[in-house]
N, C-alpha and C positions, 0 to 999 in steps of 0.2 A: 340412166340419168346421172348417177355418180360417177359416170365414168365421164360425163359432160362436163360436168363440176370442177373437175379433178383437172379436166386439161385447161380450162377457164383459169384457172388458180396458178396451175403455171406459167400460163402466158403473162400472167398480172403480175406473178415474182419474175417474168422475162423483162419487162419492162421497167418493174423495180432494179433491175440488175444495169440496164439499156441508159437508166438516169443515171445512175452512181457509177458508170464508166463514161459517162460524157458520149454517147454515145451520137448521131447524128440525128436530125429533129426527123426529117422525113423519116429514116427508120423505125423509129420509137412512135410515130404515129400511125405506120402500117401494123405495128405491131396492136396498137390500141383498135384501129379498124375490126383487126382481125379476132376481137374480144370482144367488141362493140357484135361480129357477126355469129360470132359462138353463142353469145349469151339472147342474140333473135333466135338461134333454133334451139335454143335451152328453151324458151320461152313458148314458141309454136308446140314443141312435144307436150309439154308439161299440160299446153291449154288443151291439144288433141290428146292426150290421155283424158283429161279432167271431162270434157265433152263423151268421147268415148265410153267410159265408166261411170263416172260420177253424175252423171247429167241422165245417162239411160237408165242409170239401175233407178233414180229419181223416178220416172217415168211411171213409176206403177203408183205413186202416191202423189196427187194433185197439190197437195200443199207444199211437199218435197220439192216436188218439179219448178213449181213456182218460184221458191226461193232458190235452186240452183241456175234457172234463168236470171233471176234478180242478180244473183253473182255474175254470171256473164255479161249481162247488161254495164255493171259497174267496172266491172275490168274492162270492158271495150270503150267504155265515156274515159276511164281514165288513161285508158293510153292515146286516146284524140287528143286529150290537156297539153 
């Protein structure tokens, strides 16, 4: 996942670099696309880890479970907002 990070990070000092040479609009905006799409599969992993792990190992304690569904719940209304 730091390695997601990492390249996330670059591409955002690319674009920082993209403004401050005047760079062309359409370019600097594929450039953002392609950070806009980094940071969807930073997010897909992180949730498929969190489900995978975090969610199962809940599975043995009902109250646990409970609230790691609660969290799922909230993070899927708030990415509909």
């Amino acid at each position: 996942m730091l390695g997601r990070v990492n390249k996330i990070v670059g591409q955002l000092q690319g674009v920082g670099r993209m403004i401050s040479e005047n760079r062309e609009c359409p370019d600097i905006l594929h450039t953002i696309s392609a950070v806009h799409s980094a940071l969807r599969g930073l997010e897909a992993k992180l949730l498929e880890d969190h489900v995978r792990h975090c969610v199962c190992e809940a599975a043995a304690d009902p109250e646990r479970l409970d609230q790691r569904l609660e969290e799922l719940i909230a993070l899927y209304k708030r990415r509909l907002a």
